[in-house]
Backbone bond lengths (Angstrom), bond angles and torsions (degrees), N, CA, C in turn:
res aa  C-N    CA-C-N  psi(-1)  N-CA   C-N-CA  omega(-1)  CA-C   N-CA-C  phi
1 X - - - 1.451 - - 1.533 108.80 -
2 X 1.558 120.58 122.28 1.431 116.37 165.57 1.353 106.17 -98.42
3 X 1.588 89.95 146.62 1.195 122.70 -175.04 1.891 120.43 -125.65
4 X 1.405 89.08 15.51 1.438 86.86 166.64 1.188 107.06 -63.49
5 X 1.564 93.04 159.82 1.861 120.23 174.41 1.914 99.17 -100.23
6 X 1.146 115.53 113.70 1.715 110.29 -169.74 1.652 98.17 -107.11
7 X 1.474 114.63 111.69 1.824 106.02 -177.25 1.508 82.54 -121.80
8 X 0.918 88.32 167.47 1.631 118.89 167.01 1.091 118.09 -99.48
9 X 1.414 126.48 137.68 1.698 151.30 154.93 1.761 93.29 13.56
10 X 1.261 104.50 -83.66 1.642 122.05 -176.85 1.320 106.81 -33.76
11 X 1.627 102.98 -73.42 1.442 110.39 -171.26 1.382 131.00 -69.20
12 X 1.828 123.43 -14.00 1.646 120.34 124.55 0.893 124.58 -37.68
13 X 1.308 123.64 -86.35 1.553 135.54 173.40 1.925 105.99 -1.34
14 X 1.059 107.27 -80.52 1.452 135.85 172.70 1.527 114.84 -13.49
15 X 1.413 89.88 -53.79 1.448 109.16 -155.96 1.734 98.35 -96.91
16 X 1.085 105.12 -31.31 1.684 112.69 177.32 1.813 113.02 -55.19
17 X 1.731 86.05 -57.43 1.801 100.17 166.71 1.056 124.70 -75.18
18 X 1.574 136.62 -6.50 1.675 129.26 163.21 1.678 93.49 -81.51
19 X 1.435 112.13 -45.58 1.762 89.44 -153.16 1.518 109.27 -111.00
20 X 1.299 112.00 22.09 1.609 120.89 174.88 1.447 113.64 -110.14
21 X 1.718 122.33 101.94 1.428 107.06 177.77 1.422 118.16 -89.38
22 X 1.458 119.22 -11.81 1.605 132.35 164.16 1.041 120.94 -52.68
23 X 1.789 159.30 98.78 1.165 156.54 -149.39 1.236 117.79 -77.53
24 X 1.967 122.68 -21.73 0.993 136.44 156.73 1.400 113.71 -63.87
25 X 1.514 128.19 -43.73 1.652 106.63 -164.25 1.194 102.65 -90.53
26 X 2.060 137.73 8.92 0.926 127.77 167.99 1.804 120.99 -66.39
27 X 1.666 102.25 -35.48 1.239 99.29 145.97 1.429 153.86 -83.41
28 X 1.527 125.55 129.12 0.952 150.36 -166.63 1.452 131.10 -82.50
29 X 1.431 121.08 -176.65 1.058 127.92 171.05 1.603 104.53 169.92
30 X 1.716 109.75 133.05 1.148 109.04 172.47 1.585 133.93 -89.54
31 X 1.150 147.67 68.65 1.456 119.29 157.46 1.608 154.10 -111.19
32 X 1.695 102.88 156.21 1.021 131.76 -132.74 1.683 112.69 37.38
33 X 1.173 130.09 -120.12 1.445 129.84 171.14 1.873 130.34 -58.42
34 X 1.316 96.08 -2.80 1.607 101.05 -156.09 2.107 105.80 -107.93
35 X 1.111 79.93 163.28 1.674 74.44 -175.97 1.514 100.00 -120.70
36 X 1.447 130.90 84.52 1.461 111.49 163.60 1.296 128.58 -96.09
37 X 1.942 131.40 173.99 1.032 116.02 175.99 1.750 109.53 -78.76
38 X 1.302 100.83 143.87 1.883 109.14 167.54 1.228 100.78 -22.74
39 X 1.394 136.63 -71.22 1.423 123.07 -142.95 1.683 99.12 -52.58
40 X 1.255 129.07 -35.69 1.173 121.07 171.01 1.686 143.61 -22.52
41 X 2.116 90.39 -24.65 1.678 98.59 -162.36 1.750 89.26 -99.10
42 X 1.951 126.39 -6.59 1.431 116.19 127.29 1.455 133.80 18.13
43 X 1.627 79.30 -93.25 1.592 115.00 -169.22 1.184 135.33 -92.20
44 X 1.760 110.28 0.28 1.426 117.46 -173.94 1.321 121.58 -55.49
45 X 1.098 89.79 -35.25 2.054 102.64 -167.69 1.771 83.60 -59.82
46 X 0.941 100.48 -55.22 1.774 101.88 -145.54 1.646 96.13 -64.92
47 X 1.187 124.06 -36.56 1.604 128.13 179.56 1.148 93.92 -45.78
48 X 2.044 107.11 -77.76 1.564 123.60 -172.39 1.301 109.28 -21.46
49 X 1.828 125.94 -56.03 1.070 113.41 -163.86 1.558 124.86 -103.34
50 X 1.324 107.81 34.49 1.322 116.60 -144.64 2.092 98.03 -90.73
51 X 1.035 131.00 141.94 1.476 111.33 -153.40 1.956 87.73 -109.90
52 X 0.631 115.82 118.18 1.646 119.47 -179.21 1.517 112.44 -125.93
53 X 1.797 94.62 130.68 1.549 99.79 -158.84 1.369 105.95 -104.89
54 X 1.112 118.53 -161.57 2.144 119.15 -171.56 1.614 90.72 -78.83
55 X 1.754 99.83 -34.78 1.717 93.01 -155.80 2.086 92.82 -79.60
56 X 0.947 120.16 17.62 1.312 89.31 173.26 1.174 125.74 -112.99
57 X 1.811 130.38 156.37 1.219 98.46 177.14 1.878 78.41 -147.73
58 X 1.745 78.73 170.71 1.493 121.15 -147.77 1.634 97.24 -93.43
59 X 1.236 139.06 128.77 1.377 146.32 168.76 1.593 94.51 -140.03
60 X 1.897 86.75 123.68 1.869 106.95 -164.04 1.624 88.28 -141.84
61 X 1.320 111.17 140.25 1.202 119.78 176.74 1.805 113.80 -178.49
62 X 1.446 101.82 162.41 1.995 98.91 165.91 1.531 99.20 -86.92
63 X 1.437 91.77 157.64 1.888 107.22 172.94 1.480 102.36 -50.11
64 X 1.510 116.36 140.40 1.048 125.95 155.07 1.930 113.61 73.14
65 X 1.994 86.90 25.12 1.572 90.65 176.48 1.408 110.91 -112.71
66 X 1.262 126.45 19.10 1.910 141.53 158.50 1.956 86.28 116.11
67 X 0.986 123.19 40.98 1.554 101.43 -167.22 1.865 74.10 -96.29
68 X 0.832 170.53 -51.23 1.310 150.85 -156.67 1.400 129.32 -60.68
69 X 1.953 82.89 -55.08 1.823 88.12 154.63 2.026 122.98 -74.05
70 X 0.934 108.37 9.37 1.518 103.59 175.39 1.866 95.98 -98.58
71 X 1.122 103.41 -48.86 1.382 104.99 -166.72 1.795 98.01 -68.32
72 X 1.213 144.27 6.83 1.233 150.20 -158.86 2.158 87.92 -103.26
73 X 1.849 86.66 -60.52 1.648 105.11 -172.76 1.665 89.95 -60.96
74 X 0.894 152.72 -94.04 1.766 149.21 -121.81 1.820 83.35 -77.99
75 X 1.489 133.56 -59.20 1.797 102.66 168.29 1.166 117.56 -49.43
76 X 1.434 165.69 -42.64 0.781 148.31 139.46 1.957 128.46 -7.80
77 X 1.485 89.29 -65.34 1.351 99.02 174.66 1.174 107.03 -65.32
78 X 1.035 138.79 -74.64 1.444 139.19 173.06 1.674 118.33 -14.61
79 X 1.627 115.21 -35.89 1.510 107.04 -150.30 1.991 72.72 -132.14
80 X 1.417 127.18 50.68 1.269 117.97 132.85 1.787 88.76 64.82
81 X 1.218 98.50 50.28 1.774 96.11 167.38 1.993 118.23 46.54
82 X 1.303 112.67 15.00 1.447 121.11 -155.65 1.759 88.26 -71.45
83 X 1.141 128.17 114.03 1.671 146.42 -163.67 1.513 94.06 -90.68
84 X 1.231 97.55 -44.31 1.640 116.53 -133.79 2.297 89.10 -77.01
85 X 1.589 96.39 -56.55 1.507 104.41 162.27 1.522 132.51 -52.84
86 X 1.716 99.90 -35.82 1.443 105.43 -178.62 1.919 108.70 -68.19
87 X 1.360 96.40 -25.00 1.775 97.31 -170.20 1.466 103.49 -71.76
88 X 1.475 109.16 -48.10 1.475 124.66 -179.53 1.066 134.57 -41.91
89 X 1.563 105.24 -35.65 1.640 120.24 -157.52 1.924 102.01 -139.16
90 X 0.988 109.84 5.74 1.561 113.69 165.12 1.852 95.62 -3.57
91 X 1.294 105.10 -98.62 1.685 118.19 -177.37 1.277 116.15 -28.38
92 X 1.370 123.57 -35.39 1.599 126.71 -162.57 1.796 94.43 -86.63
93 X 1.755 117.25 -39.43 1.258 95.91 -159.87 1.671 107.01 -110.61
94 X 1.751 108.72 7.48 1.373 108.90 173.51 1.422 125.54 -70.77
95 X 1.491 105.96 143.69 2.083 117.13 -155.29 1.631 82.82 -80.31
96 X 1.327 139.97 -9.30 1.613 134.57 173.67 1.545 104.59 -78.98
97 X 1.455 110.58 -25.42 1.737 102.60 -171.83 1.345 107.53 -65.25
98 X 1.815 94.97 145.06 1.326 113.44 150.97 1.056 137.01 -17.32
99 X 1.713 106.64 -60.84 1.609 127.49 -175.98 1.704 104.21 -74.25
100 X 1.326 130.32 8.82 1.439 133.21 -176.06 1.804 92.39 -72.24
101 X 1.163 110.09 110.66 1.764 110.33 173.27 1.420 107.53 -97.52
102 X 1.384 120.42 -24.65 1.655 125.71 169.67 1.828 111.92 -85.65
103 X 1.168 112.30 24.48 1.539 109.70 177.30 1.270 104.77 -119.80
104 X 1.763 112.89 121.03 1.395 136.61 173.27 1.232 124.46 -87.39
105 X 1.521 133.38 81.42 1.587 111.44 -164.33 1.596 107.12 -98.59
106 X 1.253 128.45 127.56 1.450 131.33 162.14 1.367 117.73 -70.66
């Protein structure tokens, strides 16, 4: 069953300028099926070449949508429930730190 949403030129457009107040993500660009903002064609190279392993995983979200506390739960999961490390090292293993070398922000 597809479940694409199929708009037209216009009816993106539309929807980009009611619910985008950033002047950058009003602009666009399509590829293949997807609609991202331009700043995206940035970062392509670096996506394209970006080397991603089994062990990694991806925590994507807007500010202030639990992605801190999720990313708190999967370190956890990841390191065998270790409480004792998670209290210790907050800074070392938070997906907001500095020291995050696998974090891509657009």
């Amino acid at each position: 069953m597809d479940n694409t949403l199929k708009l037209s030129d216009h009816e993106l457009n539309k929807i980009l300028q009611e619910k985008f107040s950033i002047p950058s993500c009003k602009l666009h660009i399509k590829i293949e099926n997807f609609t991202l903002i331009k700043k995206y064609l940035q970062f392509k190279k670096t996506i394209d070449e970006l080397e991603i392993l089994d062990t990694d995983i991806f925590v994507c979200g807007l500010p202030r949508s639990g992605t801190t506390w999720l990313s708190e739960m999967v370190w956890l999961i990841s390191h065998d429930l270790d409480y004792e490390n998670a209290k210790n090292n907050l800074l070392e293993h938070n997906l907001h730190s500095k020291k995050s070398s696998r974090c891509l922000r657009l």
